[in-house]
Structures are given as structure tokens and as C-alpha cells.
N, C-alpha and C positions, 0 to 999 in steps of 0.2 A: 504494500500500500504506500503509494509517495505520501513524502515528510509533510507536505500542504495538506493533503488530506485526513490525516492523522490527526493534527491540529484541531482540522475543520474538527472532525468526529469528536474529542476532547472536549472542545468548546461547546457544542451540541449537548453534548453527555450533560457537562457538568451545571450547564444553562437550565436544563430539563432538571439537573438535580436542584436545585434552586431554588425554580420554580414550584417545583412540586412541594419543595420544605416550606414554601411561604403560605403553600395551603393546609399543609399538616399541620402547621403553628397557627394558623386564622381560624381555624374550629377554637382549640381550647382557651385562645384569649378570645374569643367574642363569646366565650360564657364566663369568663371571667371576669366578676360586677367590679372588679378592683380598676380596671383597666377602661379609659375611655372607649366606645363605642367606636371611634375615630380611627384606633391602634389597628383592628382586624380589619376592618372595612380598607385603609389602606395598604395592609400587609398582602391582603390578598389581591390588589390591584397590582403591585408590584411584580407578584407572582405569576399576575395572566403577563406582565409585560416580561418576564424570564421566559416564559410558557412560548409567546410571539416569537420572541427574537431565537430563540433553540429549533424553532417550528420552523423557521426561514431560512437557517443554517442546514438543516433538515431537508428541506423542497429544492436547493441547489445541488447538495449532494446525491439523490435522488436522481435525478436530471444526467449528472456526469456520471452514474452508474454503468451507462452503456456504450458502446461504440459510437461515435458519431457519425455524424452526415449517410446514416442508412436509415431507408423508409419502414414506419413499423409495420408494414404489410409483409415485409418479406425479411427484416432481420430477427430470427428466433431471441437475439440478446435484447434488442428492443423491446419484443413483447412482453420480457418476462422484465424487463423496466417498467412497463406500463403501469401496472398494478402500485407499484411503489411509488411512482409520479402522483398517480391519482390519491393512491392513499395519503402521501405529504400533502397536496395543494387540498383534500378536504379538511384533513386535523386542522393546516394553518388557517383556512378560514373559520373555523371551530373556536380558535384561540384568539382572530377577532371580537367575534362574542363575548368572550370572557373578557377581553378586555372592556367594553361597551358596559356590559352589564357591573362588572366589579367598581367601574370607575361611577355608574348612576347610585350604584347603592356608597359609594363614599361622599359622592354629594352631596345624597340626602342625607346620610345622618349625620354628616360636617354644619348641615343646617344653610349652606349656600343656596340652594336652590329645593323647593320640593319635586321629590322626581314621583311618579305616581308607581304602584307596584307594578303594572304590567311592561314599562318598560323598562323594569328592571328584570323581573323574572323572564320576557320574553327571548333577549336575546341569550341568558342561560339555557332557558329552553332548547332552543336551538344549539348553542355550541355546543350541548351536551348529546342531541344526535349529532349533530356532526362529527362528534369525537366517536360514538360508539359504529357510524360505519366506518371512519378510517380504519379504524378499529377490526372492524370486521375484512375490511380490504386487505390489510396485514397478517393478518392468519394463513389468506393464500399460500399453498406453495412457493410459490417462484418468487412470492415478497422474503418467504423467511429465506429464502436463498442469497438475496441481492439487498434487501433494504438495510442489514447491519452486517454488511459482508464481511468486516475486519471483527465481528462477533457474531460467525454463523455457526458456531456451535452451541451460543444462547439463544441463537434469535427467535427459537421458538419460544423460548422462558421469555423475551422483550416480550413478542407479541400480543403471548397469552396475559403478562400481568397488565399490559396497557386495554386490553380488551375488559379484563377482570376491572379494573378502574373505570373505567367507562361507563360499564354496568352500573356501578356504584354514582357515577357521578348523575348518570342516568334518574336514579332513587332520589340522588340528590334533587335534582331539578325539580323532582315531582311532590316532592315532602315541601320544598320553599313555594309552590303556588299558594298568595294569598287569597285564603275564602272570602271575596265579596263583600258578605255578610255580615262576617265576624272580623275581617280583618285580621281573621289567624294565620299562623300558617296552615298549609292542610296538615302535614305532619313534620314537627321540629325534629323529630327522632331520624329522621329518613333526611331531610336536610341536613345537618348538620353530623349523622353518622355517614351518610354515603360521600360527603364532603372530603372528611379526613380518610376514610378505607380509602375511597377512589385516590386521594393526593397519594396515600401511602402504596398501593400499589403502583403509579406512576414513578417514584421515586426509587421504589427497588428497578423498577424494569429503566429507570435514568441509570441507575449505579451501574447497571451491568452494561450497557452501550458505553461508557467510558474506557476507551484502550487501556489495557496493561502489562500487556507487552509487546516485543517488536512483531512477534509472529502473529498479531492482530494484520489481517489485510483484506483487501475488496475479495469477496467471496466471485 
């Protein structure tokens, strides 16, 4: 695997670990009364902004996976890029989302502006499928092959624990819809547990994408 790309994958890695840690940590301080309201809400914005910029690192290396200048109709290494193409440019736009959404729910409880809850929950909503089919694109054969190819003896264990978190962020998005009504959440339990499983599984499957040694290379 060249030294640039080695780099790239590093930087990737450890950006996605980051990220993911700033949302393992944004569960337990936004139930912690000790700590402003202000503290989580902006930890986890931070986190979707580690989450982007790893995601973008991510959709270029993806892209250079394969041979160049051949058409995907007739090059077999092509094809089996495709799938990893697609699956990075759906996660990164997924992680749009999450930045959209983390940044309205820090406004409103900064008290700047009031943001109303659907457009806070809706773009979660959404990043949250969007994360669970990249997700599901990644599982593919030919992705576990090529998408963490200087870790294609994990890349099934990446695949599955980023799918495994998806799930959960999935639960997550569904437990933070507010009821109307009551201006509950539907269920706090499911927000805020599928929050941290889901970050926690992202973080294991960040750790393992990080090179650690030279015989890590493009699968």
C-alpha cells in the first residue's frame, strides 16, 4: 500500500475514532444534570463534524481503489469498486445529516434560536437510514474485499460492527421522535441507549480500520 495512502487510511481511522468517542461521551453527559445542556449538544456536533470529515477521507479512497481510466461495464476491478463508491458517497451524505441535525438541537438548547423538533429529528431520521444502507452496501462481498483493503482480514468484523451500529442508531432515531402531544420523546430509552451502543460499535469497527503495520495494504 503507498506511504500516501497509509496516511490517508490513519487519518480516516482515527477521525472515525473521534468521532464516534464524541458520541459515546454525548449520551452520558446529557444525563448528567451536573453539566450544562450546552456541553452534549455541542460534543456531539463536533462528533458528526469528525464523523464528515473521516466520511470524505473515506469516498476519495474508495474512488482510487481501482484501476483507472476503464469503463465499469467491462472492468471486473471496477465493478467490485462500485459497491464501495456507493456505499462511501451514501454514509457521507448520512453524516450531512448528522451534522444538520446535531448543530439545530445545539441551537436550540444554546437558546439562540428556537429550532422546532421536526427539524431537528428529521434530518437524524434520515442520516440514520442512510447510515444503515451504506451499511448494508458494505456487507457485500466484493466491498469486504476492497473497501478496507490494507484491513481485509477485519473487514468483515468493520463491516458487521458498523452495520451492528446503524441498527442501533436506527432505535436511536426512533426512541428521539417527539410525541406531538406530549412533547415526549417517544422513547428516551431507545434514544439515548441506541445513541451510545450505535457510537460504541462505530468506534470499535474505527479502531480496527487504523493500520498497524507495514503489511496492512490495498486488498
Amino acid at each position: 500500500m503507498p506511504t500516501a495512502s497509509i496516511r490517508a487510511t490513519a487519518w480516516m481511522g482515527w477521525l472515525f475514532v473521534i468521532g464516534s468517542a464524541c458520541f459515546v461521551a454525548g449520551v452520558p453527559m446529557a444525563m448528567n444534570t451536573a453539566l450544562a445542556p450546552t456541553a452534549s449538544a455541542a460534543t456531539f456536533f463536533v462528533g458528526a463534524l469528525f464523523f464528515t470529515t473521516a466520511s470524505s477521507i473515506q469516498l476519495k479512497l474508495a474512488w482510487r481503489a481501482g484501476p483507472q481510466g476503464e469503463s465499469l461495464s467491462t472492468s471486473g476491478a471496477l465493478l467490485s469498486r462500485a459497491p464501495a463508491w456507493t456505499s462511501s458517497w451514501v454514509q457521507w451524505i448520512g453524516t450531512l445529516f448528522f451534522i444538520v441535525t446535531t448543530l439545530a438541537a445545539w441551537i436550540d438548547i444554546a437558546g439562540v434560536q428556537s429550532v422546532s423538533n421536526q427539524v431537528i429529528w428529521r434530518p437524524d431520521a434520515v442520516g440514520s437510514v442512510l447510515f444503515l444502507v451504506s451499511s448494508g452496501i458494505a456487507l457485500m462481498p466484493d466491498v469486504r474485499r476492497h473497501r478496507h483493503g490494507h484491513a481485509r482480514d477485519r473487514s468483515w468484523t468493520i463491516s458487521s460492527l458498523n452495520m451492528v451500529g446503524s441498527i442501533f442508531f436506527g432505535f436511536s432515531a426512533v426512541g428521539a421522535y417527539v410525541v406531538p402531544a406530549s412533547e415526549a420523546l417517544l422513547n428516551a430509552r431507545w434514544a439515548n441507549g441506541g445513541t451510545l451502543l450505535g457510537a460504541v460499535c462505530f468506534l470499535a469497527g474505527a479502531w480496527l480500520v487504523v493500520p498497524r503495520r507495514a503489511g496492512d495494504r490495498v486488498g
